[in-house]
N, C-alpha and C positions, 0 to 999 in steps of 0.2 A: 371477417375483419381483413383475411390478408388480402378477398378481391379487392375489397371497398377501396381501400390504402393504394392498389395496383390503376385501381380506375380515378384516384384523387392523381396521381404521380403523374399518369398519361393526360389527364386533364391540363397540368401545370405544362408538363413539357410543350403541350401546344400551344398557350399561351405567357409571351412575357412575362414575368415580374416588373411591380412599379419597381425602378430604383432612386432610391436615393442616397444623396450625399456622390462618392466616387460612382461611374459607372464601369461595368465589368464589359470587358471585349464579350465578342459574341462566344470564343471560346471557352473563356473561363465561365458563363453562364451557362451554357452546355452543360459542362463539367457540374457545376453547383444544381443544378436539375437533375442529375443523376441521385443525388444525395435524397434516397427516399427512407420513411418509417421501417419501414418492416426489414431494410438488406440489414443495417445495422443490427434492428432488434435480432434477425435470426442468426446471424454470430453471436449474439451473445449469449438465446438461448445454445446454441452448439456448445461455447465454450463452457457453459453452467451444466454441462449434461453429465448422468450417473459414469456416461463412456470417459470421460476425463478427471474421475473421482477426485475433485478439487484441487485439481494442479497447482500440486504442493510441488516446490523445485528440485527437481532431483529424482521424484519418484517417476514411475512408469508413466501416472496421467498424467503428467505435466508432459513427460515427452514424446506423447502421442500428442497433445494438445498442438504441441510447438510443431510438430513434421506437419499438423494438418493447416496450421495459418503459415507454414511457408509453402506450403500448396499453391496455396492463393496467392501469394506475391509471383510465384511463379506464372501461375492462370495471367497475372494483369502485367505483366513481363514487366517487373521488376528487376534490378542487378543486383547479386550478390557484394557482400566484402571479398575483397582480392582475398586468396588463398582461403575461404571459408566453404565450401560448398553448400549448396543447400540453404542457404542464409542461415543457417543456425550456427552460430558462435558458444563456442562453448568452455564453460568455467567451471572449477572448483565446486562443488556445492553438497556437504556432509547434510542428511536429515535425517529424521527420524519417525517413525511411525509407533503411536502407542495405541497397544492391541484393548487391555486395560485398565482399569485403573481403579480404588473404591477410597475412599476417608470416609473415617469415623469420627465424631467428637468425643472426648471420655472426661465429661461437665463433672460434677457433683451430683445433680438428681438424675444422672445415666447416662446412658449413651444416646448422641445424634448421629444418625448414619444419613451421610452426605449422598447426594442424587446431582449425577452427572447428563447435563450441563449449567441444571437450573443453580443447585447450591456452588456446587465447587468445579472446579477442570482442571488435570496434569498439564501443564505448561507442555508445550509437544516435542520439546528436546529433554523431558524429564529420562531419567536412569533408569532400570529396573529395581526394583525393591522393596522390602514391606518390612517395617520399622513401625513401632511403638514409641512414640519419645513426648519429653516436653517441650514448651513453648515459650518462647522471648520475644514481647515487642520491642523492636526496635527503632521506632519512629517512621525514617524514609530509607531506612534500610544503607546509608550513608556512612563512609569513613572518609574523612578528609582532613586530618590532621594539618596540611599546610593552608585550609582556610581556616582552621581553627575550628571545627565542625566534625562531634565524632557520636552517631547512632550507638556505637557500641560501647561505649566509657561505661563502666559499671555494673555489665548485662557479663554473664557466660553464655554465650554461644554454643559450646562446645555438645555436641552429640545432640542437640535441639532443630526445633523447629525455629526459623527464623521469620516471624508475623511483622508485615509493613504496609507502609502505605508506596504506591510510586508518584512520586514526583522529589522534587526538593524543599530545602527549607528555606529558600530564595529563590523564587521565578525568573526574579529581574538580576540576579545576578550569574553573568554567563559564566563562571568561572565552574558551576555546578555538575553544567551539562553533563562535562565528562562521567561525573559520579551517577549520574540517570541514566546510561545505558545500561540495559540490561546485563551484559557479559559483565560490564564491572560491579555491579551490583552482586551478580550469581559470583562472582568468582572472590569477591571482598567473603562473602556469608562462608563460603569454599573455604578459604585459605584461615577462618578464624575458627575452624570447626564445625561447625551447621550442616546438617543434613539435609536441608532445603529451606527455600526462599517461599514464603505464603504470603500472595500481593494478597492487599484487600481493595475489589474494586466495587463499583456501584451492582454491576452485576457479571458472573465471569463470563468467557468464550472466551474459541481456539485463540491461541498466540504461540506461533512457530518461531520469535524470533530470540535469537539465544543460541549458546554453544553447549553440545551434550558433553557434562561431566562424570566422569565416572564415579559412580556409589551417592551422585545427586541429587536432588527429586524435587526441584521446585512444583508450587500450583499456586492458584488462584480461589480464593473464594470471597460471595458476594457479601453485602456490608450485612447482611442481617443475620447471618450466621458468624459473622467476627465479633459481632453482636454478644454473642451468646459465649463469648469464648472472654470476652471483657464484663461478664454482667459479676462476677463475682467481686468485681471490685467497685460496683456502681458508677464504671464507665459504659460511655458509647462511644462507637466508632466518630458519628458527627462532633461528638464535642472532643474529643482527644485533636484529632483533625484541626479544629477550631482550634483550639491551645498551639500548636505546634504551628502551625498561620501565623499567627498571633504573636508568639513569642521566640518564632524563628531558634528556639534551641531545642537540645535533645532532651526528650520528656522519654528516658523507654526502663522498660522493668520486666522480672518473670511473672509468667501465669500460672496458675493453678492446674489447669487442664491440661490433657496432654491428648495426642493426636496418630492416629493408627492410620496408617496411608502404607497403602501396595500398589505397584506399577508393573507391566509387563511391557514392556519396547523394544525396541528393534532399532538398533541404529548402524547405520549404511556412511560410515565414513567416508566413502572411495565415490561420493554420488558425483553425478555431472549435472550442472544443469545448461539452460542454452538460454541465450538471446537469439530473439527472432530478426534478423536486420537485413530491409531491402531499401535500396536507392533507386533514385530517379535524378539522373545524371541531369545537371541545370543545360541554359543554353548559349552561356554568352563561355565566348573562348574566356575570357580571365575572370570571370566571378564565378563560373561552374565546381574553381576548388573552393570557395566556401560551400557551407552547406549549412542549411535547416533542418535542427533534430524534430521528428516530431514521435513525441511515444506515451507507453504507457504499460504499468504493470501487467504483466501475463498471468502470473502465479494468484494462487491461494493459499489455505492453510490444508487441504487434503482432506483423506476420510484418516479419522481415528473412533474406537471401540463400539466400531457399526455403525457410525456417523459421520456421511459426507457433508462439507461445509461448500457450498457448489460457489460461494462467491460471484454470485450473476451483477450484481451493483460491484463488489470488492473484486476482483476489479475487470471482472468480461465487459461492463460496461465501457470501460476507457479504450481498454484492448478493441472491443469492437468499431469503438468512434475511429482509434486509429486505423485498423483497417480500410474504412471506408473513405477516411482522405485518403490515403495511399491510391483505393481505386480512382478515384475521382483525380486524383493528379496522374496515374495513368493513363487516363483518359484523354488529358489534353495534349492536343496536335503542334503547340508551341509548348514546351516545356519552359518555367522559370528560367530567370536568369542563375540562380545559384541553385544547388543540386541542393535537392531532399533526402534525407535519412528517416527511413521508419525505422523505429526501433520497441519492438515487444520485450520486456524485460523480465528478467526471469530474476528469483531471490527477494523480490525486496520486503515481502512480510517476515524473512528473516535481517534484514537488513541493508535495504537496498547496494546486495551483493552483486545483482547483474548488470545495473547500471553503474558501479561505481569501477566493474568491471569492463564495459566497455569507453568511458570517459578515460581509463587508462588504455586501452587498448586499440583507439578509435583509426579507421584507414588511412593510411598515411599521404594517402593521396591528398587530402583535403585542408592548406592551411589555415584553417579558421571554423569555427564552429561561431556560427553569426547568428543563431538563437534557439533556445530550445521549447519547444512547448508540449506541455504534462498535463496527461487525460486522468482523472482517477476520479471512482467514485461521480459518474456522471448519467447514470441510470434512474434518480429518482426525483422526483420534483418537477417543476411546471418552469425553470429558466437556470441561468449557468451563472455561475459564481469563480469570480476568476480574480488569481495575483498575478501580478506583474512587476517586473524591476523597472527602476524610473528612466534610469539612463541608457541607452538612449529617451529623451522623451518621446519619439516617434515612434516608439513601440504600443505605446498605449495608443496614438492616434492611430494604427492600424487595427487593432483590435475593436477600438472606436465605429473606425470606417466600416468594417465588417457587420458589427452589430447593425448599421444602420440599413443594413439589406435583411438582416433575419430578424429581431426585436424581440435577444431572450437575453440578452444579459443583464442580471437582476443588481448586483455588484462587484466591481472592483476594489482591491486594496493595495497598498504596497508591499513587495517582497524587498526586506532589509537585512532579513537573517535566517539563517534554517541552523535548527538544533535536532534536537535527535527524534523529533514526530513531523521529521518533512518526506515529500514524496519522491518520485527519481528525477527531479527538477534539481536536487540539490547539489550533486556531485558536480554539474557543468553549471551551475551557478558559482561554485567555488572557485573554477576555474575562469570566472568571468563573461562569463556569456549572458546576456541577454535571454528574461526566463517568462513564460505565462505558465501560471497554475489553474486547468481549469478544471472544478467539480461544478457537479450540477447541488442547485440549494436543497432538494430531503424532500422531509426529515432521513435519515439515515437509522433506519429503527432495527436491522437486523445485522448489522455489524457484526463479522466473523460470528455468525451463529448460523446453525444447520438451515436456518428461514431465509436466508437471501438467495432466493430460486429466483428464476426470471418471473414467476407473477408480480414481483414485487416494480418490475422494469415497463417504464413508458415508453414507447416506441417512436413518442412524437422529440422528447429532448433528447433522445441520442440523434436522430437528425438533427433538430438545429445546433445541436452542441458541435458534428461535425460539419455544421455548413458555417457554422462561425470560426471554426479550428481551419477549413478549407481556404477560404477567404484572408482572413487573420495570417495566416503560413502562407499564400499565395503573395501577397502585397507585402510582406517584409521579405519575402526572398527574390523579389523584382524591384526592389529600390534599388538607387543609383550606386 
């Protein structure tokens, strides 16, 4: 496969592309010719490999991961940030590793001993601990007394297990958000007594994102064993769910059963993780200090209890497309009019901690940050699926113009708001910058689960996702 692809690439480069719509100097089609199948694919098998055991942020693989992609910005002479050497900037970043972990159900007709990753999985900043206790639904797991919204009105908590669903009991209402993050959720369950937080999702996997408490022990388990933890009362998960939709208040009670959960973890307060960040300095003396971010998650969720989660779609995918615009604008012999910023971002399956860390931290050389654009999740499917903010409206018509040389973008939408399931677009969208969101369309079927290996990764849309990312960043960083 890799000849075929090597003797398809050499083919292209000898001959033109038709273009249409804007035409590309002779340079930047150079450039966009280099952008072939397999460079991409094989960064992202590298980054999805057992040697980088899920570069989770903070640990060892992630920052082997990180010294080896500033390698290569070094290879395609990249410039670092002022006073950072090495391009790797580095931040804050406590994790956790859980060695591992067992649940038990303890029903009425016996015990169900839970099987890790299919039934249940320790949240991965979960505590050390092995406790017997019982159990409290508590709807969305919510206290919000100043909306007048309280999960917990008439449940004890105290010394329990705390059973939820996540989201809220108003979608459309922003005022919620705050109460759907994670930390405030684990630390509302924390401060009312609760031994731990138990989401019930469709089905579980890894989720690193959260702060480790001490003597805490959240986890997750799938609906069909929440299932079983509600049959006593002639409920199900689907219809309580439906009720709670429905009637937007707190429907929560104690259960019968009770729940036997032990953990062994490791948690590394003192971690560091890095952002990976190279420039390519623009060319016009006064627009070279703005710049174009162009980036994409680094990180994963790491190996825990024998189980690396390689994250090849989540997100070596993105991370790789980024790379290879990076090369590809190194490439060119006229650089843009305003400087380029890659940026590999370390944290954000914890919480988009490394990009919110460098949007505060950002070179001070540069006044203006003139647009950002976010790769995630761009490994799977047959075309690209992108947001975008309206204002400017010339941004869309670039990304437009672009497609019109590659013909993978399947849909557009608009970006108006990011709440707490947005990607590292969101931090410099806050600050006002002009954003594109691009994943590629799926299906997306092994999400944080050990199955997202590079088989799962097409070699053909991580090129044109960076030849539309190329182009797309190329034409908004040389407007007027």
């Amino acid at each position: 496969m890799r000849i075929l692809y090597v003797f398809i690439a050499l083919s292209i480069l000898a001959c033109p592309v038709a273009v249409r719509g804007d035409r590309l100097s002779k340079d930047e089609h150079r450039a966009y010719q280099t952008i072939i199948p397999m460079s991409p694919y094989d960064y992202c098998e590298k980054l999805a490999s057992d040697e980088f055991a899920g570069r989770l942020t903070g640990d060892k693989g992630y920052t082997a991961a990180a010294k080896w992609a500033a390698s290569k910005f070094k290879d395609w002479g990249l410039k670092s940030m002022d006073g950072e050497p090495g391009f790797l900037q580095p931040f804050p970043s406590p994790y956790t590793i859980v060695d591992e972990a067992e649940m038990t159900l303890l029903l009425p007709r016996g015990e169900m001993k839970l099987k890790a990753p299919v039934d249940f999985m320790p949240l991965l900043f979960a505590a050390s601990g092995d406790v017997t206790a019982g159990v409290v639904f508590a709807g969305w797991g919510i206290s919000a007394p100043a909306l007048g919204y309280d999960d917990y009105a008439g449940i004890d908590p105290a010394g329990k297990f705390v059973l939820c669903f996540r989201g809220t009991p108003d979608n459309e209402n922003v005022a919620f958000e705050e109460y759907d993050q994670h930390r405030t959720r684990m630390r509302t369950a924390k401060d009312k007594g609760a031994l731990g937080i138990v989401y019930i999702y469709d089905k579980p996997n890894a989720h690193p994102n959260g702060d480790w408490i001490e003597g805490f022990m959240p986890a997750m388990i799938g609906e069909n064993v929440a299932d079983s933890l509600f049959a006593e009362k002639g409920l199900t998960c689907a219809a309580i769910k439906k009720s709670l939709g429905e009637s937007k208040k707190p429907a929560s009670f104690p259960l019968g059963p009770s729940v036997q959960y032990r953990v062994v973890s490791r948690h590394f307060p003192d971690g560091v993780g890095y952002n990976i960040v190279g420039i390519v300095d623009g060319s016009d003396p006064k627009l070279k200090n703005e710049c174009v971010v162009i980036g994409a998650h680094f990180d994963h969720c790491g190996s825990h209890m024998g189980m690396t989660f390689p994250g090849a779609n989540d997100n070596a995918s993105g991370s790789a497309v980024a790379m290879e615009i990076a090369k590809a604008f190194a490439s060119l012999e006229t650089k843009p009019k305003r400087s380029i910023v890659f940026a590999l971002l370390g944290g954000e399956e914890q919480g988009l901690i490394g990009a919110n860390y460098l949007a505060e931290h950002f070179p001070a050389r540069f006044t203006k940050i003139a647009g950002m654009f976010n790769f995630d999740m761009v490994g799977e499917g047959d075309g690209a699926s992108c947001g975008y903010t309206s204002e400017p409206p010339e941004l869309l018509e670039a990304l437009k113009a672009a497609d019109a040389h590659v013909s993978t973008l399947k849909r557009t939408w608009e970006i108006k708001h990011v709440g707490v399931r947005s990607s590292d677009f969101a931090p410099f969208f806050l600050k006002g910058a002009p954003c594109v969101a691009c994943f590629s369309n799926g299906p997306h079927l092994a999400y944080h689960e050990t199955g997202d290996t590079i088989y799962r990764i097409n070699p053909d849309i991580l090129a044109d996702v960076a030849r539309l990312g190329f182009l797309a960043s190329c034409r908004w960083a040389n407007r007027p």
